[in-house]
C-alpha positions, 0 to 999 in steps of 0.5 A: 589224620586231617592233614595241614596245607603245605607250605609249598603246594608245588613241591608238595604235589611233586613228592605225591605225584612222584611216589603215586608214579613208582607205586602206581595209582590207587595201588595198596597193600595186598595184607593190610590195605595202606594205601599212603604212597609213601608208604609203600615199597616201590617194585614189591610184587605183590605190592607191600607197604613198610610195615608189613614187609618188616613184620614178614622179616621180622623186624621192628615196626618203628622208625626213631623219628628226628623231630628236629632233624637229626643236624639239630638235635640228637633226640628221636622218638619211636614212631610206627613206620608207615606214619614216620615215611607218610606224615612226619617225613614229609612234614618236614620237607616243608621246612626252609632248607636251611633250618633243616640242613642248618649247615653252620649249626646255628643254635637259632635254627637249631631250636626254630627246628626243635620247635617246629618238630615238637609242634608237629609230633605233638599233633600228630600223637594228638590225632593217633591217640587222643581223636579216636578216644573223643569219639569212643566218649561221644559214642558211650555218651549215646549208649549211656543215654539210650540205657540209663536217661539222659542224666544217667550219672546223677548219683553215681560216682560220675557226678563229681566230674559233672560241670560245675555251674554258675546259676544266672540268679539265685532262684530261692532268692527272688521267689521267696521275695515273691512270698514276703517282701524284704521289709516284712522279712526283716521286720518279722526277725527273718530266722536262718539256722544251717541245721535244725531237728524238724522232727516235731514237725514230722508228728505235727504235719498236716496235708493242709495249704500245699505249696508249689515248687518255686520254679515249676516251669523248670521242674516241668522241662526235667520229669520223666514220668512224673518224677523228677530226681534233685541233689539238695545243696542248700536247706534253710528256714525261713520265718515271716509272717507269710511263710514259715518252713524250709527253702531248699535249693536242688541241682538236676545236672546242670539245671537248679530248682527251688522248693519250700516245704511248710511246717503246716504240710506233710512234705517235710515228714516225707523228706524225713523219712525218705532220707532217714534222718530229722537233722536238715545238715544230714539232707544236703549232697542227698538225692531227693525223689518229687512227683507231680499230682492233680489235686482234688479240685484240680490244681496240679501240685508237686511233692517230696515223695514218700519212700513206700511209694517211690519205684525201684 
């Protein structure tokens, strides 16, 4: 536990040097290594500290710690020994005499006391229990990476507590605009419906005029081996007189892309099949499998993959 600067380094060193000088310098416990002077027991031979000797008797390891001081509040707290005699008594050695003493019983030293104690318990138990496991979770962060990928938690239970990001723009937005311009797009009768059946596009769909992913940069910086996994979380139609089909918007972690699928294209049977269902209300919250491909006269092209290809 990183400890906070006195508030008077003289007397701070003073304490130290005295206990350095009953227990002797760099001295440790001979059964479990302490080496805090304050918590160790001067004239022990061999040299113990408190906590072993109580166990050797016996006796109970904590201490009822006095957070406000025993003058100013009757409440205590159990604390392991050893911590109670090196880290909160000392603490409160630091505090002006007269709110420890409180000689008169002031209630206003009383809860300046009360205040000062719970503040450095709280950090303290902050420090025992709380630091460590921050550790372990940063630690089993690097494990699950090195195992699973880097977004190993996509489609699990985890993903819920995944964080919730606002997106700098709305990518759907600005590259549909790219394909039809607003005045088009309201002149045509722009069409959006929260569901759909695309099922007699499934039987009609052809490999004709591929398009690609709206943001393919993106999707670029999120493939592993030419896949790329996407929660869908929004799916509309659109209808102008440059496109017609569905815009859909997918998350991967933190990062959001967007995809059209055209009536005229093969990538909405796949979705279809891949999901099991022609109902677009049924897609959204799923996870949807992409791959990237050459295409015969040598664009690259991304497409919803098919569920007989997709790997275990």
């Amino acid at each position: 536990m990183k400890k906070k600067p006195p508030r008077d380094p003289v007397a701070s060193f003073e304490r130290e040097a005295r206990a350095v000088r009953r227990v002797g310098q760099s001295s440790r416990c001979h059964l479990c290594g302490e080496d805090r002077p304050l918590a160790l027991i001067p004239g022990s031979k061999p040299l113990i500290c408190a906590a072993c000797q109580r166990k050797k008797l016996g006796q109970s390891l904590l201490d009822n710690h006095h957070p406000a001081g025993e003058a100013n509040d009757p409440t205590t707290t159990p604390i392991l020994v050893n911590d109670h005699r090196a880290i909160l008594s000392p603490e409160q050695y630091e505090w002006p005499q007269e709110t420890w003493d409180n000689p008169l019983g002031s209630p206003i030293l009383a809860s300046a006391a009360c205040i000062r104690g719970y503040c450095e318990t709280d950090s303290y138990l902050v420090a025992s229990l709380l630091i460590p496991k921050v550790e372990m979770l940063e630690a089993l962060e690097v494990f699950l990476k090195e195992q699973l990928g880097s977004e190993w938690w996509i489609g699990t239970e985890m993903d819920r507590f995944a964080p919730k990001r606002k997106p700098k723009r709305k990518v759907y937005e600005e590259r549909v605009r790219k394909f039809a311009p607003r005045t088009n797009q309201i002149n045509a009768g722009r069409r959006r419906r929260k569901t759909m059946n695309v099922g007699s596009y499934v039987k009609n769909g052809s490999q004709q005029g591929r398009l690609p992913l709206l943001d393919a940069s993106l999707f670029r910086k999120l493939e592993k081996k030419g896949v790329v996994t996407g929660k869908m979380i929004s799916c509309r139609q659109v209808n102008t007189p440059r496109f017609k089909g569905l815009v859909m918007e997918f998350k991967n972690g933190p990062a959001k892309f967007s995809y059209l699928a055209s009536f005229d294209r093969w990538d909405i049977g796949a979705l279809a099949l891949q999901l099991g269902s022609e109902e677009t209300n049924d897609w959204v919250g799923r996870q949807v499998r992409f791959i990237i491909h050459k295409g015969q006269k040598g664009g690259t092209f991304i497409n919803v993959e098919k569920p007989k290809k997709a790997r275990p």
